[in-house]
N, C-alpha and C positions, 0 to 999 in steps of 0.2 A: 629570885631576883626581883628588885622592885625598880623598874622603870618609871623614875620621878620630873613633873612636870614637862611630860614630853607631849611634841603632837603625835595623834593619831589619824590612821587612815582609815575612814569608816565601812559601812559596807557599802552602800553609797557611793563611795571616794570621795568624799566631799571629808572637809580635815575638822577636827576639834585638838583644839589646842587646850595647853597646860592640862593635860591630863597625867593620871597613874594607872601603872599597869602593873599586876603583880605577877609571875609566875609559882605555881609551886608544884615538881618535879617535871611531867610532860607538861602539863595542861597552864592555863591559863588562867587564873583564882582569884582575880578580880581588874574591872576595868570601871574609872571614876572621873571625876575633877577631882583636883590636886587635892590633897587632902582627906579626901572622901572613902580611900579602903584602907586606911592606917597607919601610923609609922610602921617603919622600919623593924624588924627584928631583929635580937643578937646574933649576927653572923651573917646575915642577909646581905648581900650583895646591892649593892644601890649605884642604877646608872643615873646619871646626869644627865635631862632630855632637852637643856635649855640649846637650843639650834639643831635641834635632831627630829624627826618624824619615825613615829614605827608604825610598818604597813608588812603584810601577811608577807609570807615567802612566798617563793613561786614555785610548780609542782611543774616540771618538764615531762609531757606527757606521751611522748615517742623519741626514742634514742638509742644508742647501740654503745653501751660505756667503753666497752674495750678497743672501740675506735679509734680512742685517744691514740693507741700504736701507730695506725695509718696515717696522723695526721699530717696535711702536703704530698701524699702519693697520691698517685695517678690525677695530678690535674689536668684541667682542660681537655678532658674527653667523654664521649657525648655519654646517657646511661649506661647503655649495652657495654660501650667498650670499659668506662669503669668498674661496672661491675665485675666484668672478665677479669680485671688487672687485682682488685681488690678481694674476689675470689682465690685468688693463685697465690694471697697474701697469707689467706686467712686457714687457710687449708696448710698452715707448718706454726699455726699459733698451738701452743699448750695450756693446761689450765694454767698455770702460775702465771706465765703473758696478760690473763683472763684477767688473775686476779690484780697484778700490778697496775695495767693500765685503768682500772676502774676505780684504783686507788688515787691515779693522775687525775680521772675524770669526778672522782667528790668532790678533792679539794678543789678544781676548778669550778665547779657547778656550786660549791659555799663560797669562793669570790663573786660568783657572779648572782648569789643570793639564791639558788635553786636547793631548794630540801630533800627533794623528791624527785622517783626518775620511774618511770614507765618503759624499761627495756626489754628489749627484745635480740636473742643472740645464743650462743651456745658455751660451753662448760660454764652454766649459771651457776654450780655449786660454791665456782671459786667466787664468782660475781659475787652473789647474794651475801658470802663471805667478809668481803672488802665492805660491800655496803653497809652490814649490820659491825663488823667493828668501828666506821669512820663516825658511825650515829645518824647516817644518811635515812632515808625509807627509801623503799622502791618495791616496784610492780615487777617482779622477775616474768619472761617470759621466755622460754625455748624454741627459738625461729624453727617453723615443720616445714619441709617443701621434699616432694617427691616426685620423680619423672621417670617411672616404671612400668609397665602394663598393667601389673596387681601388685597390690601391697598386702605381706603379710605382717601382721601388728605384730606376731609374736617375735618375728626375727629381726625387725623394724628400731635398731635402735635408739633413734632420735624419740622415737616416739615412748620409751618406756621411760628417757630419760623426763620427760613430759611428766608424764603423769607420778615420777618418783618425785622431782622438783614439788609439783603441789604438795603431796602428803609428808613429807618431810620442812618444807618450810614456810606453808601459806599461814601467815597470820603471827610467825616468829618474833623477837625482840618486841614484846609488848607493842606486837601489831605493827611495826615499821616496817617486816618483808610482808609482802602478801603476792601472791602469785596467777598469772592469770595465764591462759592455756592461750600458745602463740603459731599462728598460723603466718607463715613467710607471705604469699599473697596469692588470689586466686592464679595466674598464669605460670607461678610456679609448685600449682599442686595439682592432682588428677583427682578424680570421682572421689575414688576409693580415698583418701586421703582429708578432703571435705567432707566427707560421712563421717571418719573416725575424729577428724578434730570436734566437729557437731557432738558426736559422742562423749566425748571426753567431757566439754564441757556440759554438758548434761548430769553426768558421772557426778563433778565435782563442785557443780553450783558457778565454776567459775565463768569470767568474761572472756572473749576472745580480740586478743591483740592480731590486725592486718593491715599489710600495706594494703591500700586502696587505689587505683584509679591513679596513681602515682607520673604516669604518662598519656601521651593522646595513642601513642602507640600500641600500648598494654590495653588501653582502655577500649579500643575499636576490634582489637584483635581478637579481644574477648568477646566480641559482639559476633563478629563471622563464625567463631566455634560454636555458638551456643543462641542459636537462631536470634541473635538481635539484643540478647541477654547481658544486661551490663554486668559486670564484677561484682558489683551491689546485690543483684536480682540476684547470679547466680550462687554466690556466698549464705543471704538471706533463705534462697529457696531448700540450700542443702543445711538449713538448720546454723549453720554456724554461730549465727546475731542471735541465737532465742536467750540468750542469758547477757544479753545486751554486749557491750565492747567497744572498742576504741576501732576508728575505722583513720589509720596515719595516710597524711598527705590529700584525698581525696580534691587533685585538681582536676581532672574532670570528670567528677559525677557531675547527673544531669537530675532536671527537678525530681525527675520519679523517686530517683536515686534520693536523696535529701529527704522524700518522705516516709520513704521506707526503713533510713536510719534512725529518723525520729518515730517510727513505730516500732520500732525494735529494741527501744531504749539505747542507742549507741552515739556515745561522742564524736565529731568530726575530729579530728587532731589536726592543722595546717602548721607547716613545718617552713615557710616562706625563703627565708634564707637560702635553705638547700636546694627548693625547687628553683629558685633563683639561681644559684649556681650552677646547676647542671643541666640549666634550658627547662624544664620540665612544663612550665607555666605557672601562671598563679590562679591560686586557689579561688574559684567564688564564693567566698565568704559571705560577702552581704545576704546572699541568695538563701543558704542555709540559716544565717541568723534571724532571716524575715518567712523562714518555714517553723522557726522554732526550735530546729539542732542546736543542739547543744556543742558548742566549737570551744577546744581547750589549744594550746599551742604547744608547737615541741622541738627541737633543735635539729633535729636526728642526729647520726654520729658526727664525730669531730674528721670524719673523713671527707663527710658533702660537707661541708658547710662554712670555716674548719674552728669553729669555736662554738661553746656552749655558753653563749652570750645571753643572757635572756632580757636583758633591755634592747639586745641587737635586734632579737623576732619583736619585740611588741612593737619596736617600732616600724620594723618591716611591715607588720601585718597590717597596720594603717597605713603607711604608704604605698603599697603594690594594692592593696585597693582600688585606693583614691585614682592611681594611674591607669591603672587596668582598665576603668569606668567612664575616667575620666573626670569625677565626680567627688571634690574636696571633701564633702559632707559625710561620704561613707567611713566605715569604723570610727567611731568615737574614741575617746580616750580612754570613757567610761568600759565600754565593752572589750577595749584590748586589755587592758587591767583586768579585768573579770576574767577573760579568757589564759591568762596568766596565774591566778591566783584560785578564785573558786573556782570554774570551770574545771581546772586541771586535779583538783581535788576530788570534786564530783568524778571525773572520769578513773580516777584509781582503786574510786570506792568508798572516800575518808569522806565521810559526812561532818565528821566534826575536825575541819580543818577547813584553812581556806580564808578566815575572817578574824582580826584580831575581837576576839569574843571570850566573854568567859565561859568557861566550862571547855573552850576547843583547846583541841591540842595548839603547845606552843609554839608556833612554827610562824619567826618573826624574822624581820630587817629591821636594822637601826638605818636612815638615810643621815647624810652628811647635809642636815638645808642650808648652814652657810659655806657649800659649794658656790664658787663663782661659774657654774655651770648651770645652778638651778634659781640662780635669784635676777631681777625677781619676783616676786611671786602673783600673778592675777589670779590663776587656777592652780591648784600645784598638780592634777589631774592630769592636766597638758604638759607641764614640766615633767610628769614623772614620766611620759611616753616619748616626750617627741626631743628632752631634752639633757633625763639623766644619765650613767653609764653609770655601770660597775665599778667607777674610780669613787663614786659616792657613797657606796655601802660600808658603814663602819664595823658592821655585827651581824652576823647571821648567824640564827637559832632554829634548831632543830629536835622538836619533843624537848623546848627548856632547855639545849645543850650548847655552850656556844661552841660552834662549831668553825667560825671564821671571824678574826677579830685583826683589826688594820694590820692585814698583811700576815695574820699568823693564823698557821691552822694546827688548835691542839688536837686534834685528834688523827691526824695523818701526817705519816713521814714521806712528806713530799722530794724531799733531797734523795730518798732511795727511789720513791716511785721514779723518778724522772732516771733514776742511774740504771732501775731495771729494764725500760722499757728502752733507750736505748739501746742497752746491750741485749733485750731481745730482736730489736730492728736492726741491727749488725747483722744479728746469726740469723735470721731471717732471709735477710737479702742474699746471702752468702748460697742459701741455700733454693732460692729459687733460679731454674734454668736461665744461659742468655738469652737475652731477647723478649724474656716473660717479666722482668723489674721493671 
């Protein structure tokens, strides 16, 4: 495709207009002023960029796809009891459930210009499935959690599904799966349990996907078991972080905590939206970005939250800030974009992704600038944070594929996903005891 006389989003964020961008298959094969990487080729595709901006897609970097099923069950109750209700859901889902609803959750995640998904969850074969036909990428990961006296690995089977998951698809479809070893979160794993996921990821070179610090509740509880030891320490100490990882939600780690992920090479993930909705708190971001952590953002499932909006988080995560603090100055524009875009890149592993760049993979948004939403225009920085939605994405691309184009997505049949998941939500409900829906 040749993207002609369009603006571009820099790395910077700061815009160069009348440029060309070419794609040629995944990657990225030249970026110019107008004129400057060639005409056109016989058969080549040529967009139109005159009122358009192309700026990097966004890599959702903790989320649970198959959630899309739950989505509007069990509102308005607190963690603990959500989770109970959402457990009791999730425990009558099948792989096909798995795989439909993650088929719901591509196409929504290419309306909302997201390429990429960092999940974490169970029968990932169907997952990863749905993913690599939609043209999506994703960080597949196998939610571990165990509440036993001992574990034995061998009869342990979440956990072989673990480690079959990696060898079987880490690095699949010209590297758009890639797999990282998933540990549900410290308070719901035992000793034995953080030793083998340490191991595993030892074993396999991979990162380790955890909820973190996700409450004040979890967060303090874990301090009374483990003499004063925060989920941080105690994850860190059992090896978990030595191959670095995504550490999701982290609203109350405390500084130590902060400096220990950034010695461990591990991303922050804040997930703002969901912690916002189910009380949890907000994230101290500022705190970690002025340690140096590295903070990507992520939606979590379409259960907390109940959309994988991702202009909804960037803009959230500047403002639960600012209010938290008190303090208008904090998160920039520049940094929540970053946190959106390269950060969440960085954090799945894709070095060459992230930045509309030659040579990177092509993982792009067309915006719509003659939006009467976005004009207009003093920074468009600010516009793209604090004032655009997902009604302005014209095109999302993914590895060069258009994957979402005004209202259409050729690569997923959304008219069945929606019919299947449905009628797995019927026979679901049908099948859980009274009083437990």
């Amino acid at each position: 495709m040749l993207f002609k006389d369009i603006s571009v989003l820099g790395e910077d964020f700061s815009v160069a207009r009348a440029m060309d961008v070419r794609t040629d298959g995944a990657r990225i094969a030249g970026v110019g002023g107008s004129g400057s990487i060639g005409a056109a080729a016989v058969g080549e595709r040529i967009i139109d960029g005159h009122g358009k901006l192309l700026m990097p897609a966004f890599y959702n970097a903790h989320t649970h796809a198959p959630m899309t099923l739950m989505r509007g069950y069990g509102e308005n109750l607190p963690l603990s009891d959500w989770l109970e209700k959402i457990f009791s859901f999730e425990d009558r889902l099948t792989g096909e459930d798995c795989y439909r609803a993650t088929q719901l959750a591509m196409a929504e995640s290419f309306a909302h210009g997201v390429v990429s998904s960092s999940d974490q969850y169970f029968f990932c074969e169907d997952i990863v499935r749905a993913a690599s036909e939609s043209g999506a990428k994703m960080n597949a990961s196998r939610g571990l959690s165990y509440f036993g006296d001992s574990l034995d690995l061998t009869g342990f089977r979440p956990y072989g599904e673990s480690r079959k998951l990696f060898y079987d698809y880490h690095n699949t479809s010209d590297g758009r799966i890639r797999v990282d070893i998933g540990l549900h979160a410290e308070y719901t794993a035992t000793p034995g349990l953080i030793e083998a996921v340490a191991g595993l990821s030892r074993e396999t070179g991979a990162p380790v996907h955890a909820h973190v610090s996700e409450t004040q509740g979890e967060h303090e509880e874990c301090k009374k078991r483990n003499s004063g030891r925060t989920p941080v320490r105690v994850l860190a100490d059992g090896g978990v972080f030595d191959n670095g990882g995504l550490a999701a939600h982290c609203v109350w780690i405390e500084e130590e905590d902060a400096d220990i992920l950034k010695e461990k090479g591990v991303m922050a993930v804040s997930c703002p939206v969901s912690n916002m909705k189910l009380a949890s708190g907000i994230a101290h971001v500022p705190l970690m970005l002025s340690k140096g952590l590295g903070v990507a953002l992520g939606t979590d499932g379409a259960a907390s939250n109940n959309s994988l909006n991702f202009f909804e988080e960037i803009k959230m995560l500047s403002l639960s800030a600012k209010i938290r603090f008190g303090d208008p100055t904090l998160i920039t524009p520049a940094q929540a974009l970053f946190a959106a875009t390269r950060a969440g890149a960085l954090a799945q592993g894709r070095p060459d992704c992230g930045f509309v760049k030659e040579g990177f993979r092509a993982d792009l948004i067309v915006i719509d600038l003659l939006s009467p939403s976005l004009g207009p225009v003093f920074e468009l920085a600010n516009n793209l944070v604090f004032s655009a939605s997902s009604r302005d994405i014209l095109m999302t691309v993914s590895d060069g594929r258009v994957v979402y184009e005004s209202g259409a997505f050729p690569t997923v049949d959304v008219e069945r996903a929606v019919a299947e998941t449905t009628r797995a939500r019927a026979r679901i409900l049908k099948e859980i005891p009274a009083g437990h829906s």
